[in-house]
C-alpha positions as CSV (number, residue, x, y, z in Angstrom):
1,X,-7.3,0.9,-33.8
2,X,-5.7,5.0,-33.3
3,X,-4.7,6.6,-36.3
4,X,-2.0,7.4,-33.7
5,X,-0.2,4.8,-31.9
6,X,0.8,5.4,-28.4
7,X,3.2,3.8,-26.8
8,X,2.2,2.0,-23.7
9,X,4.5,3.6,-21.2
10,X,3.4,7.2,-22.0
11,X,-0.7,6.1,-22.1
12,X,-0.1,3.8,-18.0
13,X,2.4,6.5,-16.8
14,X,1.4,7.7,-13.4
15,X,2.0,11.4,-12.1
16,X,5.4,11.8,-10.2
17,X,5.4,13.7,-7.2
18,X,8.9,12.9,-5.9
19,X,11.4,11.0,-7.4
20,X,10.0,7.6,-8.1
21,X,6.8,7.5,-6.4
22,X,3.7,9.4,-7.2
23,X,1.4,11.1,-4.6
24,X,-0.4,8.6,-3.0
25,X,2.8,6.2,-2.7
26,X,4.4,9.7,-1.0
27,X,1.7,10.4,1.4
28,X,1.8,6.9,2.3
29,X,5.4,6.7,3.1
30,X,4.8,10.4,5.4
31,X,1.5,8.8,7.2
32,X,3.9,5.8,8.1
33,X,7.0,7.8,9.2
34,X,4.7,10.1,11.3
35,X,2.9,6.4,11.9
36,X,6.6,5.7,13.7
37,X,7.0,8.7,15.3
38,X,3.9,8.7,17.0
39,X,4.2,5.0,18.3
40,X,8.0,5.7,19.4
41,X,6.7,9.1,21.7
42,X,5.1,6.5,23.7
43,X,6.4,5.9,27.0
44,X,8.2,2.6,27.1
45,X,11.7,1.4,27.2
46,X,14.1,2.3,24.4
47,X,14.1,-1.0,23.2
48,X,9.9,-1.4,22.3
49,X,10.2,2.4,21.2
50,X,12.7,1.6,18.7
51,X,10.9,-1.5,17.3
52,X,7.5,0.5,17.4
53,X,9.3,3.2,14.9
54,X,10.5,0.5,12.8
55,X,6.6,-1.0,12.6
56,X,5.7,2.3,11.3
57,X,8.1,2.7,9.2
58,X,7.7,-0.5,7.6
59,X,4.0,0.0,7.3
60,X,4.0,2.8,5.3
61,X,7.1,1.2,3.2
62,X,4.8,-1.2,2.3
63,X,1.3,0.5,1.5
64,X,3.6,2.7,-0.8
65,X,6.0,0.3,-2.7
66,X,4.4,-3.1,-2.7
67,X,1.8,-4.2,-4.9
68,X,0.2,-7.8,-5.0
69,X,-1.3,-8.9,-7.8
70,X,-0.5,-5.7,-9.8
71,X,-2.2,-3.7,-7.9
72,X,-2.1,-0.9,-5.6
73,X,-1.1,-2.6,-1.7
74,X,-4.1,-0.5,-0.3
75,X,-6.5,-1.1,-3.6
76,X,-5.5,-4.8,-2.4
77,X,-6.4,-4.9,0.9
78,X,-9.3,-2.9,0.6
79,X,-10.7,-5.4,-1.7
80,X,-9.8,-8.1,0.6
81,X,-11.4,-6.7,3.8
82,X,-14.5,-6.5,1.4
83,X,-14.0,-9.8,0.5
84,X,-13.4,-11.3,4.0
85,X,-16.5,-9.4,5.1
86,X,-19.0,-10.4,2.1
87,X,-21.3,-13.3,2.8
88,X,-20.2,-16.4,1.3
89,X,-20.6,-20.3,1.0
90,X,-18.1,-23.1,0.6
91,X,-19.4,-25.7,-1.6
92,X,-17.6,-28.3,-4.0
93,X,-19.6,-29.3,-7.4
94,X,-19.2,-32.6,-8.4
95,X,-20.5,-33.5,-12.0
């Protein structure tokens, strides 16, 4: 036990870069808007442009706010590509 208690939301608190999010939630939300931007220079009708920005957008909306399983959305899907790519067998053990 600490001769000092701390309290938990001072010991798990992240650094804030802006407002509510920290860096890496930040630079997420950029590389998606620029993400947008990019995919809506492309040369195709207004229509696909527009839904292309909205992809981008969305994309980095949701590697910066979301988080499955308590966890950071990239820390989460990096784990799963390693899952998805580990060799495994299916077996079912019957007593």
């Amino acid at each position: 036990m600490r001769a000092w208690p701390v309290p938990p939301e001072i010991e798990n608190a992240r650094e804030k870069f802006l407002g509510p999010l920290g860096l890496r939630q930040f630079l997420y939300a950029v590389a998606g808007f620029v993400l947008g931007c990019g995919l809506a220079a492309l040369p195709l009708p207004l229509a696909l442009r527009f839904c292309a920005f909205s992809l981008g957008l969305v994309a980095g909306a949701v590697l910066a706010l979301a988080r499955p399983c308590g966890m950071d959305c990239d820390v989460f899907l990096w784990r799963l590509w390693k899952w998805r790519r580990s060799p495994r067998e299916f077996y079912v053990n019957h007593p």
